[in-house]
Phi, psi and omega in degrees: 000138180249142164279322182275131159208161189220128176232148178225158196240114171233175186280002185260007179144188157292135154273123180227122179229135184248138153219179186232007172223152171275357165284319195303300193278052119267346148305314183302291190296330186284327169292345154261008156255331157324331208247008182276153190276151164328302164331299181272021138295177297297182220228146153306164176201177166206138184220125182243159219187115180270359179257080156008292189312325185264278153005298170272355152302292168303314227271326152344303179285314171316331187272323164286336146312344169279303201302305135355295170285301181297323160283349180287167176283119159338162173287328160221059156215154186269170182295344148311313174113358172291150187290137187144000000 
């Protein structure tokens, strides 16, 4: 049975990830905000949870990590942001 469930709203539709640990759905949603184009950052999220704590623990991390992810250099751009 999972405790955890976490949905992030992409443009291809809802994400819905269930785990029974907070590491496990935090691993789970960080390969699906990994795997979202820069472009389409950030994303909606929701994290339901019965421990306040875990809940907010994730959903933290999750935002920063979109943020994270927004700052880091495009794949064809250099640390400048120039193209090259």
């Amino acid at each position: 049975m999972a405790v955890i469930t976490i949905t992030i709203g992409l443009s291809t539709g809802t994400r819905l990830l269930a785990a029974n640990s907070e590491r496990s759905a935090a691993s789970y949603a960080e390969a699906v905000v990994y795997a979202i184009p820069r472009e389409a950052l950030p994303v909606p999220l929701a994290v339901s949870c019965l421990d306040p704590g875990v809940r907010n623990r994730l959903i933290e991390y999750l935002l920063d990590l979109q943020t994270e992810c927004l700052r880091m250099p495009s794949q064809n751009r250099n640390a400048s942001g120039a193209l090259g």
